[in-house]
KOLZALUM-877905 format. One line per field, with one value per atom (N, C-alpha, C): residue number from 1; z, y, x. Coordinates in Angstrom, 3 decimals, padded with zeros to 6 digits. Each point is the difference from the previous one (the first is absolute). Layout:
! residues N
i	c(NUM_...) $
w	c(Z_...) $
v	c(Y_...) $
u	c(X_...) $
! end
This chain:
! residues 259
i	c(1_1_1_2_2_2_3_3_3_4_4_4_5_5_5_6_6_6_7_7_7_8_8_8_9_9_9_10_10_10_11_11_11_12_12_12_13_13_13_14_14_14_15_15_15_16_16_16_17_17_17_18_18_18_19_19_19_20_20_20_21_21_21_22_22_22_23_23_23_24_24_24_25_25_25_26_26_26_27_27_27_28_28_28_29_29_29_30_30_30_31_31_31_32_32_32_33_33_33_34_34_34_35_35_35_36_36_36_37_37_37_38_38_38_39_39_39_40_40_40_41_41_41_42_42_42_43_43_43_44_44_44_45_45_45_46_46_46_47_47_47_48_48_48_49_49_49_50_50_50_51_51_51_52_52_52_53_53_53_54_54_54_55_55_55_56_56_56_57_57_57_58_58_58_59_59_59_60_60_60_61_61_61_62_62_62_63_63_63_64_64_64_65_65_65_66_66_66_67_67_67_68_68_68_69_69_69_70_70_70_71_71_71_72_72_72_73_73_73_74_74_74_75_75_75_76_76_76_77_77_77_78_78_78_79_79_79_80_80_80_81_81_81_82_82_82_83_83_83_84_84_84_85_85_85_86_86_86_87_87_87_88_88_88_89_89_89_90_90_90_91_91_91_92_92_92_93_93_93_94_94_94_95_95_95_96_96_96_97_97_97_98_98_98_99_99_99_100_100_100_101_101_101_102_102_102_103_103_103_104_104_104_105_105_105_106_106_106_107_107_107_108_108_108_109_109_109_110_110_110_111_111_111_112_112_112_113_113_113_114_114_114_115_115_115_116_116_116_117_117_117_118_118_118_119_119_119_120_120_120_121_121_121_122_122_122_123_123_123_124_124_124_125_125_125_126_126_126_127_127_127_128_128_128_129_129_129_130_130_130_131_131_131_132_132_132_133_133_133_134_134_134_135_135_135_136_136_136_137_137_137_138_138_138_139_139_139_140_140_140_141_141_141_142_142_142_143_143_143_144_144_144_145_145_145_146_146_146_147_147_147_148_148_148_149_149_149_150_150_150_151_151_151_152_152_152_153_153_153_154_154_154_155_155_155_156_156_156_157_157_157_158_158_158_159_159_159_160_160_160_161_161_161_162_162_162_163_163_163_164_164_164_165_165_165_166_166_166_167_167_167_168_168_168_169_169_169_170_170_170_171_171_171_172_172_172_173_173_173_174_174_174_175_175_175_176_176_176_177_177_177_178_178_178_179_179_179_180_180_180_181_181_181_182_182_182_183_183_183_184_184_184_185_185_185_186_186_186_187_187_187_188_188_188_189_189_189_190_190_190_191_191_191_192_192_192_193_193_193_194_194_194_195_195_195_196_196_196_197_197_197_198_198_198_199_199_199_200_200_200_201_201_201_202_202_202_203_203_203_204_204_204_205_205_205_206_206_206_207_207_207_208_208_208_209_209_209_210_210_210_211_211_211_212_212_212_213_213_213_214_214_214_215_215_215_216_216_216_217_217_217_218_218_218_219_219_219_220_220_220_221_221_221_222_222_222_223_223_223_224_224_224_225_225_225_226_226_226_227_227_227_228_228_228_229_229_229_230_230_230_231_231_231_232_232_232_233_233_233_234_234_234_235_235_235_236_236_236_237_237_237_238_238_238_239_239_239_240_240_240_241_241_241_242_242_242_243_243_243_244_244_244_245_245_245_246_246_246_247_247_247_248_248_248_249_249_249_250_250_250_251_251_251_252_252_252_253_253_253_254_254_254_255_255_255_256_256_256_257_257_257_258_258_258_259_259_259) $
w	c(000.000_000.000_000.000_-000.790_-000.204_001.154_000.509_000.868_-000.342_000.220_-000.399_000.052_000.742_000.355_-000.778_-001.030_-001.032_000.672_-000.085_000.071_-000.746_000.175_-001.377_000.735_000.466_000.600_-000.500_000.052_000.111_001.459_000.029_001.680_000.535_-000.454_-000.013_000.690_-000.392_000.468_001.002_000.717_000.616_000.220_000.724_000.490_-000.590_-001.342_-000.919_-000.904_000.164_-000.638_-000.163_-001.200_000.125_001.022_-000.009_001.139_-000.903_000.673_-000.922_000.873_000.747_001.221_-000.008_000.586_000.106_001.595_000.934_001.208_000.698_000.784_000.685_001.081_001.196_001.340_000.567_001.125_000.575_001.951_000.199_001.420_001.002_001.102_001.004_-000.526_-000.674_-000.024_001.170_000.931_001.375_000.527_-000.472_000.471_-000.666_000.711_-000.574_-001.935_-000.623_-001.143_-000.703_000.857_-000.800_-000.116_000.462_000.297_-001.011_-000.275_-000.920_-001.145_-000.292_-001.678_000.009_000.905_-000.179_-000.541_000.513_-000.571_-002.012_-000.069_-001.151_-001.057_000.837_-001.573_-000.419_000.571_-000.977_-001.325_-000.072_-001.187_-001.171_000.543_-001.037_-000.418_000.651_000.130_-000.018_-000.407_-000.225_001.633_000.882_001.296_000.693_001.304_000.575_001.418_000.383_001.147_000.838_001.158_001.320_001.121_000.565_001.189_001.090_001.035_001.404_000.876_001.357_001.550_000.347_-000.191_000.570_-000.967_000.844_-000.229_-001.557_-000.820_-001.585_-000.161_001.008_-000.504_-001.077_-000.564_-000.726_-001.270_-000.844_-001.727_-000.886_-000.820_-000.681_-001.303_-001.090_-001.563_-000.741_-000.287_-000.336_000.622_001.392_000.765_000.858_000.212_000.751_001.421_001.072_001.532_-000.164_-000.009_000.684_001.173_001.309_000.841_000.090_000.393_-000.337_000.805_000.323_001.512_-001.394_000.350_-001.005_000.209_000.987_000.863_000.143_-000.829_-000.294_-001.685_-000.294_-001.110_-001.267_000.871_-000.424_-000.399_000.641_000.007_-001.402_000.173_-001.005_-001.464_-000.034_-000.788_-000.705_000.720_-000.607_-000.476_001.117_-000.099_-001.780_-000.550_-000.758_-001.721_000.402_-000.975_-000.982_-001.624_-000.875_000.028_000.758_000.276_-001.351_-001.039_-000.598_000.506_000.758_000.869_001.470_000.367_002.324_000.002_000.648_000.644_001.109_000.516_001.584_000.819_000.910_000.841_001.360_-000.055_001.461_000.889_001.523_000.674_000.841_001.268_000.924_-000.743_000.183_-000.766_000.660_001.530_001.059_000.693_000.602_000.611_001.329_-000.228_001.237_000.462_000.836_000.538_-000.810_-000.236_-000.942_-000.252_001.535_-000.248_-000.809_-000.029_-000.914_-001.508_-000.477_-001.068_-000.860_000.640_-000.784_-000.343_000.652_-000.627_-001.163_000.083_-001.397_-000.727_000.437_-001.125_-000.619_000.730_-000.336_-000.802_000.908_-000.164_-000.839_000.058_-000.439_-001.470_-000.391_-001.173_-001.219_000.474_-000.251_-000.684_000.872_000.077_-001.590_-000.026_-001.288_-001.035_-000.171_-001.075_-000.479_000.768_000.043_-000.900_000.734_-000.292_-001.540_-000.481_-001.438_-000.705_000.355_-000.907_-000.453_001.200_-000.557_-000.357_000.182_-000.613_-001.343_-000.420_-000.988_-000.528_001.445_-000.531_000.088_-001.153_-000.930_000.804_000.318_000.581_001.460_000.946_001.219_000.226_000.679_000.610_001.647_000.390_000.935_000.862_001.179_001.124_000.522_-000.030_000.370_001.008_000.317_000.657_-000.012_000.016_000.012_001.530_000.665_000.761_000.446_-001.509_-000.586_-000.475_000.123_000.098_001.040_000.867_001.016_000.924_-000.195_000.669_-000.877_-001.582_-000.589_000.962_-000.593_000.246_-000.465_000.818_-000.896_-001.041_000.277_-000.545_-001.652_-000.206_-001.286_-001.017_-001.067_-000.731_-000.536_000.133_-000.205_-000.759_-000.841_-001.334_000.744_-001.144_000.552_000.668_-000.753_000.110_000.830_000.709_001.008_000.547_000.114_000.974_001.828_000.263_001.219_000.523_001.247_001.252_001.163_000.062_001.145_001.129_000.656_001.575_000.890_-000.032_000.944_-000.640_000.682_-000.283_-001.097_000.080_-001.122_-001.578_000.430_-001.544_-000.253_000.788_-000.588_-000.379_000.522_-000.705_-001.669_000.039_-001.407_-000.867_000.411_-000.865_-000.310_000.824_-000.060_-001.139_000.059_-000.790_-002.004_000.708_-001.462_-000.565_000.490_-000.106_-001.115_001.086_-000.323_-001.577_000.100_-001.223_-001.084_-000.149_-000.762_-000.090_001.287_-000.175_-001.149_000.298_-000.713_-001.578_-000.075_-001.375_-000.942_000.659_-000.270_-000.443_001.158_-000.499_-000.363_-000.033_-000.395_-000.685_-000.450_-000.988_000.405_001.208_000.710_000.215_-000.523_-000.202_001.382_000.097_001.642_-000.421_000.387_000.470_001.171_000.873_001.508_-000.411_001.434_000.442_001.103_-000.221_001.275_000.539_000.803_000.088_001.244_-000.476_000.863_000.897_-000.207_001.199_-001.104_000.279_-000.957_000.642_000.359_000.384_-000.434_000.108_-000.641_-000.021_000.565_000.029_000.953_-000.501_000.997_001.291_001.282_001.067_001.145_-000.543_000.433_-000.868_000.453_-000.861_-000.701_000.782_-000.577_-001.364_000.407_-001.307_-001.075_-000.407_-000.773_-000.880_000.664_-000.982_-000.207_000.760_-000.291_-000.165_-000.698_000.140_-001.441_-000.348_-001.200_000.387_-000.442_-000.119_-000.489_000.370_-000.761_-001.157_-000.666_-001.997_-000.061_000.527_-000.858_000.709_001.171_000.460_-000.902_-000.384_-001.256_-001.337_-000.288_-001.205_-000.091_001.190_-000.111_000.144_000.699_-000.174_-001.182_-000.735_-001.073_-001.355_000.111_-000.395_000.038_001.216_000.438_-000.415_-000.095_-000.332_-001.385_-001.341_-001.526_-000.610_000.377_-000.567_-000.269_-001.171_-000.719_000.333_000.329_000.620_000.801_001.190_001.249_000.596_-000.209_001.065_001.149_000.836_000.920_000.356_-000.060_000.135_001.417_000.341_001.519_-000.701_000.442_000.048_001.475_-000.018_001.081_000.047_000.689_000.246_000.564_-000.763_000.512_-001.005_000.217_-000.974_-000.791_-000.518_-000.541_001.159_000.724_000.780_-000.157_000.287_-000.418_000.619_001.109_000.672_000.541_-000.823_000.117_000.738_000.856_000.298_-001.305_-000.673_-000.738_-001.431_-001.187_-001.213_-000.600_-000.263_-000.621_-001.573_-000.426_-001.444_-000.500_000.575_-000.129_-000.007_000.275_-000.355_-000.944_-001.091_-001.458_-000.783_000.486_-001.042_000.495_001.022_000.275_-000.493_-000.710_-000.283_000.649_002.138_000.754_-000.045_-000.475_000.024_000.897_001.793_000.795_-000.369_000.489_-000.188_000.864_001.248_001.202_000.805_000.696_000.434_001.830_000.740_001.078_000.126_-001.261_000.091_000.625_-000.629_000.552_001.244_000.884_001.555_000.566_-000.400_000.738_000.925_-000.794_001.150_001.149_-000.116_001.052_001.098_-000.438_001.155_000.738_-001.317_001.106_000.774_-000.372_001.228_000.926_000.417_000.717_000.591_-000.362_001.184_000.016) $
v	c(-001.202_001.202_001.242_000.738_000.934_001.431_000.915_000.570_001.221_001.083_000.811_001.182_-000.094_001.074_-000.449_001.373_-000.457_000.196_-000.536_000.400_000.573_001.269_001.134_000.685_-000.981_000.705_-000.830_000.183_-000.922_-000.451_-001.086_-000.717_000.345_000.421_-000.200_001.233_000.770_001.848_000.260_-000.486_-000.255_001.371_001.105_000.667_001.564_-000.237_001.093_-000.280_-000.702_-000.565_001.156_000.248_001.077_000.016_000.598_-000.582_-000.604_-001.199_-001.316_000.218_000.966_-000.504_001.510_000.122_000.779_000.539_-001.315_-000.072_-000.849_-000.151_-000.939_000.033_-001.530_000.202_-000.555_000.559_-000.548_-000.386_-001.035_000.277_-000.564_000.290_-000.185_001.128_001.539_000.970_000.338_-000.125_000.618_-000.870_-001.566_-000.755_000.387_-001.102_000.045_-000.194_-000.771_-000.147_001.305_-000.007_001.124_001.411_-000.026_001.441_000.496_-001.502_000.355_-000.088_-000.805_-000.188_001.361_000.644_001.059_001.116_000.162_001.267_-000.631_-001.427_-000.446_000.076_-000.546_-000.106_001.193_001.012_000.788_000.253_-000.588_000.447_-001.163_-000.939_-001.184_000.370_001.053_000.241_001.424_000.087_001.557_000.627_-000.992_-000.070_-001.083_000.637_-001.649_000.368_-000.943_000.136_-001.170_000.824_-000.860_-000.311_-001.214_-000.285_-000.176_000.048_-000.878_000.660_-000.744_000.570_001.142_-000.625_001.178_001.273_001.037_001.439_000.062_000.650_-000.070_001.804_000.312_001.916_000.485_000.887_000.737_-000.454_000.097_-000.723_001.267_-001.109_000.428_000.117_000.630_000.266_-001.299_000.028_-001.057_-001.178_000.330_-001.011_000.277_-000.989_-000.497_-000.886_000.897_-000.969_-000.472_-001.160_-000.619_-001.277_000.499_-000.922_-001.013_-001.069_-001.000_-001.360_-000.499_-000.842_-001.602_-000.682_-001.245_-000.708_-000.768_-000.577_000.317_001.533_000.561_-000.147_-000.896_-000.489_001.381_000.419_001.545_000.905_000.314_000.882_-000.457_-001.404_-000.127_-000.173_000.023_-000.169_001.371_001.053_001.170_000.594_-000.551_-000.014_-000.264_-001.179_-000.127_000.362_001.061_000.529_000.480_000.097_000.560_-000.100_-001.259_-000.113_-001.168_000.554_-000.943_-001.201_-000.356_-000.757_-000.076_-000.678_-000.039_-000.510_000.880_-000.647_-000.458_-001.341_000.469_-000.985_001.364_-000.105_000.043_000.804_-000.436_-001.470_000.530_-001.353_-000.047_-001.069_-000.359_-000.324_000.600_-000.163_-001.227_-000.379_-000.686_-000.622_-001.229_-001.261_000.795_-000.074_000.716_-001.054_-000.044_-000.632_-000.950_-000.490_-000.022_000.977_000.300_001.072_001.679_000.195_000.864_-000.593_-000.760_-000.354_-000.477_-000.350_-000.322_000.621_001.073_001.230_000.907_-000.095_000.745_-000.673_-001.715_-000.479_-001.048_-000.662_-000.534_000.181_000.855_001.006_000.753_000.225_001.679_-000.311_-001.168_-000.413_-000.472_-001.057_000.106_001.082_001.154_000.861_000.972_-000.137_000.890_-000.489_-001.257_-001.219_000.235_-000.076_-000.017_001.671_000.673_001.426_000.079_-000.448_000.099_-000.679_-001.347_-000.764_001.642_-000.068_001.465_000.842_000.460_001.259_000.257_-001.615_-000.439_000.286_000.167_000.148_-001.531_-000.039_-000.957_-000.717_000.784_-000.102_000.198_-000.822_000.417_-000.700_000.848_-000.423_000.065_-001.768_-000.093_-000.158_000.619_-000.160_-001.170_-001.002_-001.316_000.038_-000.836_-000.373_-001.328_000.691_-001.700_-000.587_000.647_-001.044_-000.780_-000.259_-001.209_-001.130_-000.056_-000.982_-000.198_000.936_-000.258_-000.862_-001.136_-001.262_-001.123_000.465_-000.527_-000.140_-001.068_000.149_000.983_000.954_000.966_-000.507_-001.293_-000.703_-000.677_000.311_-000.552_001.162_000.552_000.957_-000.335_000.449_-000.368_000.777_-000.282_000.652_000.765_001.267_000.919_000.531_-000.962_-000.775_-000.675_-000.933_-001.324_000.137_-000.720_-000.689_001.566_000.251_000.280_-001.034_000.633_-000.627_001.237_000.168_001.563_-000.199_000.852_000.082_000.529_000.372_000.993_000.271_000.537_000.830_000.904_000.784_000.812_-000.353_-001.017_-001.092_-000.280_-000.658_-000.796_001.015_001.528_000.874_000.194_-000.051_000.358_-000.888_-001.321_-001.208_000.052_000.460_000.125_000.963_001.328_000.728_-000.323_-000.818_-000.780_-000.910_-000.578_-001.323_001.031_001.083_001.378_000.027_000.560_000.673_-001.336_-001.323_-000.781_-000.586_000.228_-000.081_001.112_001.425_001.314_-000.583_-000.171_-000.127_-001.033_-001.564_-001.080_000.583_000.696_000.275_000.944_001.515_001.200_000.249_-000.650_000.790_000.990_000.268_001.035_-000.299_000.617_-000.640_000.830_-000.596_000.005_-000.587_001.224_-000.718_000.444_-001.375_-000.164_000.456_000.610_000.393_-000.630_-000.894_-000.719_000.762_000.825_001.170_-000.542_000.345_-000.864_001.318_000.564_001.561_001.077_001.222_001.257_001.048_000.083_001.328_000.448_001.367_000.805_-000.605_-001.219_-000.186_-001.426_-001.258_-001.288_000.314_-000.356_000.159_-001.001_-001.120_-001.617_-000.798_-000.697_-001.855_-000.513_000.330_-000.970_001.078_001.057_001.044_000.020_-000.531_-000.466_-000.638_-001.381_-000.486_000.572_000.403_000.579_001.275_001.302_001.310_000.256_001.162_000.391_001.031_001.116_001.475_000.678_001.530_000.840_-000.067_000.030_000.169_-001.649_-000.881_-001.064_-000.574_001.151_-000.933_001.155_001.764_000.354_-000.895_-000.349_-000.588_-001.581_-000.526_-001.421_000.741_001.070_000.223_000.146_001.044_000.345_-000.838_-000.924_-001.511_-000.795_000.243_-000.916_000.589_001.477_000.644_-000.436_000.253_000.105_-001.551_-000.557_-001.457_-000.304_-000.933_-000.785_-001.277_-000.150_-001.715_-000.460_000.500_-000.501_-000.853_000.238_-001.313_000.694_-001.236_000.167_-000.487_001.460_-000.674_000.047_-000.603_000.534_-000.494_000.935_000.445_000.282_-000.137_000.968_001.341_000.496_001.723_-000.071_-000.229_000.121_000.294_000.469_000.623_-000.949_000.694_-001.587_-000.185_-000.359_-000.332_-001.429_000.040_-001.215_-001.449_000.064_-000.865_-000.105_-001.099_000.495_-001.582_000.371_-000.767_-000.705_000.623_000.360_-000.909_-000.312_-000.404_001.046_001.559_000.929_000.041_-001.264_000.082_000.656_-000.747_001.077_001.096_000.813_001.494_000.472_-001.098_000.280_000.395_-001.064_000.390_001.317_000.292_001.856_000.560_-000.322_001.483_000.801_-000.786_000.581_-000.495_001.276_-000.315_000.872_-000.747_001.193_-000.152_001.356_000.270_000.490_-000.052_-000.145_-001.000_000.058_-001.336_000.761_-001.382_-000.116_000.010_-000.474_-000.130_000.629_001.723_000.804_000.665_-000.803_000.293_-001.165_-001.109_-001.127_000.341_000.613_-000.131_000.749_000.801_001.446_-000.926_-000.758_-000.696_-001.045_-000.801_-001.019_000.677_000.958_000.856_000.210_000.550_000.899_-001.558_-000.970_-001.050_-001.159) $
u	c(000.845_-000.845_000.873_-000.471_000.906_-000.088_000.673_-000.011_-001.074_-000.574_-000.275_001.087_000.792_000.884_001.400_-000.056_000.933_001.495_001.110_001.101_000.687_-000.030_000.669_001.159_001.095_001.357_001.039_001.593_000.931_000.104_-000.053_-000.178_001.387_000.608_001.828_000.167_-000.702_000.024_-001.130_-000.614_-001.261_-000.534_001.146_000.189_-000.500_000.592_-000.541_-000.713_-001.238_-001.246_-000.706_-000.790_-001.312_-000.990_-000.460_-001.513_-000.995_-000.243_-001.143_-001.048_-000.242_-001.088_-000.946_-001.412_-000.287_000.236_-000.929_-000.019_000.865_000.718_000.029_-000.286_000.001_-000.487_001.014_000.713_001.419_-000.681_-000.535_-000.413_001.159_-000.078_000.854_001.308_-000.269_000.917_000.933_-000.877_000.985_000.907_000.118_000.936_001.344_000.966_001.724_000.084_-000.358_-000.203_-000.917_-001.250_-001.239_000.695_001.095_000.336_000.605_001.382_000.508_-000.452_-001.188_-000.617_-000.640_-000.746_-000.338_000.467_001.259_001.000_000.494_-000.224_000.228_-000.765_-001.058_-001.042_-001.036_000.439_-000.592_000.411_001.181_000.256_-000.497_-001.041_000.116_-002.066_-000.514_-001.264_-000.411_-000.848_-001.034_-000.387_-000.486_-000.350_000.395_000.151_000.512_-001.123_-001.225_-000.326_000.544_000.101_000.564_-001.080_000.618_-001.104_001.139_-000.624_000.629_-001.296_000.481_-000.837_001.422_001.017_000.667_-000.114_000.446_000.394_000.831_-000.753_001.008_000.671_-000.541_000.328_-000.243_-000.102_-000.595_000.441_-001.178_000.338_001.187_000.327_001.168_-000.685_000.922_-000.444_-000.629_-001.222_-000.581_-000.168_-000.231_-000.321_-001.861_-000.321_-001.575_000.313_-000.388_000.189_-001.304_-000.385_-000.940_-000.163_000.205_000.035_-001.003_000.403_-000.959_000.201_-001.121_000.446_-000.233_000.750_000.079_-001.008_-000.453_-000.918_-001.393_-000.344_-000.814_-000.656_-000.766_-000.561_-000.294_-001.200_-000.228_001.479_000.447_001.218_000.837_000.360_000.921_-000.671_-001.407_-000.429_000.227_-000.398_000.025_001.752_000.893_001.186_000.851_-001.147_000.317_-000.405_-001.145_-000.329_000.690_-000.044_000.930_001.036_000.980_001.118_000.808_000.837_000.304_000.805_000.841_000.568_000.080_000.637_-000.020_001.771_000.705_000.897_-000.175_-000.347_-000.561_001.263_000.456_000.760_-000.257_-001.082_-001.016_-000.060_-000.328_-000.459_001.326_-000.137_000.628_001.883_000.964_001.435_000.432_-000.021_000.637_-001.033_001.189_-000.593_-001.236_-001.262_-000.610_-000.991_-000.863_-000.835_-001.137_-000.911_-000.606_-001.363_-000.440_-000.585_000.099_001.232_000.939_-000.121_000.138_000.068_-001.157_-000.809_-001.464_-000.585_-000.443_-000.624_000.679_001.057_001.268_000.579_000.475_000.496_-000.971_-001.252_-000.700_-001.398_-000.624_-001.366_000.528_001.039_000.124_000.754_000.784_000.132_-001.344_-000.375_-001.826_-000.287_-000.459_-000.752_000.721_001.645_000.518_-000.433_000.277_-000.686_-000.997_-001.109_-001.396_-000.512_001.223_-000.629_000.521_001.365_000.231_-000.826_-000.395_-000.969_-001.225_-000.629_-001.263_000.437_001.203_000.439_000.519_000.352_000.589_001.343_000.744_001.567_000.981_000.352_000.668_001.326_000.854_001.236_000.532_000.427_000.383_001.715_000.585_001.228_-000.285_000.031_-000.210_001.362_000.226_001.520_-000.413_000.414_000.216_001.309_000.835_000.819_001.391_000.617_001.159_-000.668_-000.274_-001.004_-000.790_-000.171_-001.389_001.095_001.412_000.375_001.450_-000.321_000.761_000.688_-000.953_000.802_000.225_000.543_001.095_001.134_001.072_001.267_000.918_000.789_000.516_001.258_000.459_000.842_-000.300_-001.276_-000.619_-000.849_000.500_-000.725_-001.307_-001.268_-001.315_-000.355_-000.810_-000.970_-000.459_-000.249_-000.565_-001.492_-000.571_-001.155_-000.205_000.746_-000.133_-001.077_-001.023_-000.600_-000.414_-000.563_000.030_000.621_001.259_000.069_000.635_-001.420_000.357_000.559_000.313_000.879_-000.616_-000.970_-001.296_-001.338_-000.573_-001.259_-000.246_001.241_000.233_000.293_000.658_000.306_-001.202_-000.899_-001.076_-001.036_000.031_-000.636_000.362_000.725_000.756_-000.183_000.255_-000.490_-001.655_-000.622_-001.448_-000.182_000.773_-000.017_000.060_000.905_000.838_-001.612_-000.238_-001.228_-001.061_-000.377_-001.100_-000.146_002.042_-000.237_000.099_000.164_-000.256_-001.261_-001.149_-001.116_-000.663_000.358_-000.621_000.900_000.405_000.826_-001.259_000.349_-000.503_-001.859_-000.808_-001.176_-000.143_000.869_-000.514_000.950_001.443_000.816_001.062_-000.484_000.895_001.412_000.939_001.358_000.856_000.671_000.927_001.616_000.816_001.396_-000.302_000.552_000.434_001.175_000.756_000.851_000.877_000.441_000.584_001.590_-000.476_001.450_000.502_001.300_001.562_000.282_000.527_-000.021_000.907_-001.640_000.457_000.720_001.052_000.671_000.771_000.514_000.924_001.523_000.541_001.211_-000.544_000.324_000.018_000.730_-000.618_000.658_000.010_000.652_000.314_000.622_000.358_000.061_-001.032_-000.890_-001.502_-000.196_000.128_-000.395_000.921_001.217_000.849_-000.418_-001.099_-000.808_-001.521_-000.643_-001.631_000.025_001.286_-000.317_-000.598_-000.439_-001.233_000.273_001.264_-000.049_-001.726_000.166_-000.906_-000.435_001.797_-000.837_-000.025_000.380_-000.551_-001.507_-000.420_-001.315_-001.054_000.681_-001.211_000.008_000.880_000.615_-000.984_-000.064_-000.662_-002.146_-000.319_-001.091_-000.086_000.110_000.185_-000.031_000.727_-000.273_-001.014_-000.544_-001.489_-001.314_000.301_-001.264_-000.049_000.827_000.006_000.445_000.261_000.290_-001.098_000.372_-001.498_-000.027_-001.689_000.392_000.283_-000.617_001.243_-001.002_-001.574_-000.738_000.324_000.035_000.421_001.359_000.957_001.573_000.671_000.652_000.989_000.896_000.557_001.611_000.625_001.668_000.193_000.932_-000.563_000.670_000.862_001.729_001.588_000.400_001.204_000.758_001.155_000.848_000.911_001.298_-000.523_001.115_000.838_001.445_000.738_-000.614_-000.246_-000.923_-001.243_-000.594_-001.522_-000.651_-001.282_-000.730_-001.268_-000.481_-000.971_000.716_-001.028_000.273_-000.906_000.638_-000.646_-000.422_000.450_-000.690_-001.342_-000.941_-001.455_000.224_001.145_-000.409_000.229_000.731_000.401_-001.420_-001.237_-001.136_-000.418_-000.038_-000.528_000.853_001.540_000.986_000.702_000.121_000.394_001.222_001.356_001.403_000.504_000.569_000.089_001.555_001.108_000.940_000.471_-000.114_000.750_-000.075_001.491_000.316_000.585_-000.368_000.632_001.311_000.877_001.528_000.911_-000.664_000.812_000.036_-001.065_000.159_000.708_-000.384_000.485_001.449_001.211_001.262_-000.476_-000.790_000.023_-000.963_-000.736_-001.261_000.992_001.342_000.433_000.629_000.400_001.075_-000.911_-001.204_-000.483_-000.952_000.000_-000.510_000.729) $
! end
């Protein structure tokens, strides 16, 4: 099935793409990730509206705050009006209670789904987790794809998430890259992050990818960068066009020194 959302960029340049989008919807803005796609993707869109419960401060050039409680049926429904795509980054980030998590990563996943089906937007990039297969062996590289085998509550949200969007796909068409992200920060800061880090430009560079690719179904991939040693079998991200270009390498001496 073919995508509706054409890909009219060099995937190679992600960065200095035209704008293909009219609207987009980026939720969970006020988190560690939402913050930084925020300052990013305006440039890939006409408008970019934002959601969270937290505090977003005052809108920027071509931007729409609309706060919006996830868990709230109504809300996201309207949330999702006229919106050509969803990055949704929203919902519980960390291992929390389960009462914490049902209402935002469960209910509140549902509820985005549900609202694109009526609203009729085509495309979502869902934040998934390398924590939907967390209690792999770290000694054995696993498809990127594998199987759920979560490590908490939070994993098994995410896997739920994952299920969703191959349910919405399977009956409504609604196409989804999962996001199974290894850890996005400005500079890896560990061992463990040597293998799971996903700089800035290569985590706009892999959205960016997920929104305009043709065909993706329902794809997961995971969100790391090219680092020399990897947990992950990142092939799948060849069919989205995501070629990241930073690497952990060049921190590695400074981390063994410093632990």
């Amino acid at each position: 099935m073919t995508s509706p959302i054409a890909c009219n960029r060099d995937k190679t340049t992600a960065m200095a793409s035209p704008i293909p989008f009219h609207r987009l919807l980026l939720t969970g803005a006020a988190g560690g990730l939402g913050r930084e796609l925020r300052r990013r993707l305006p440039a890939h869109c006409s408008v970019l509206r934002l959601s969270d419960m937290a505090a977003l401060g005052e809108p920027g050039e071509r931007e729409e705050l609309r706060p919006a409680d996830l868990a709230d049926a109504d809300a996201m429904l309207a949330l999702l009006e006229g919106v050509d795509a969803v990055i949704h980054m929203g919902g519980v980030s960390t291992e929390q209670p389960w009462e914490a998590i049902l209402p935002a990563n469960i209910v509140g996943a549902y509820n985005l789904y549900e609202a694109a089906r009526r609203q009729g937007v085509r495309r979502v990039v869902f934040a998934s987790s390398n924590h939907v297969t967390g209690f792999y062996r770290q000694d054995e590289v696993i498809p990127a794809g594998a199987p759920p085998k979560p490590d908490g509550l939070y994993g098994l949200s995410k896997a739920f998430g994952e299920d969703l969007a191959q349910l919405y796909f399977d009956r409504h068409a609604i196409e989804t890259v999962s996001l199974r992200i290894g850890s996005s920060f400005s500079v890896p800061r560990d061992r463990r992050m040597l293998h799971t880090w996903m700089s800035f430009d290569d985590m706009e560079r892999l959205v960016l990818a997920a929104l305009t690719a043709r065909d993706v179904g329902h794809s997961i991939v995971c969100g790391v960068s090219a680092n020399p040693q990897v947990w992950w079998d990142n092939t799948p991200a060849a069919h989205i066009g995501y070629r990241p270009l930073d690497s952990s390498a060049h921190f590695a001496a400074g981390i063994e020194r410093a632990t």
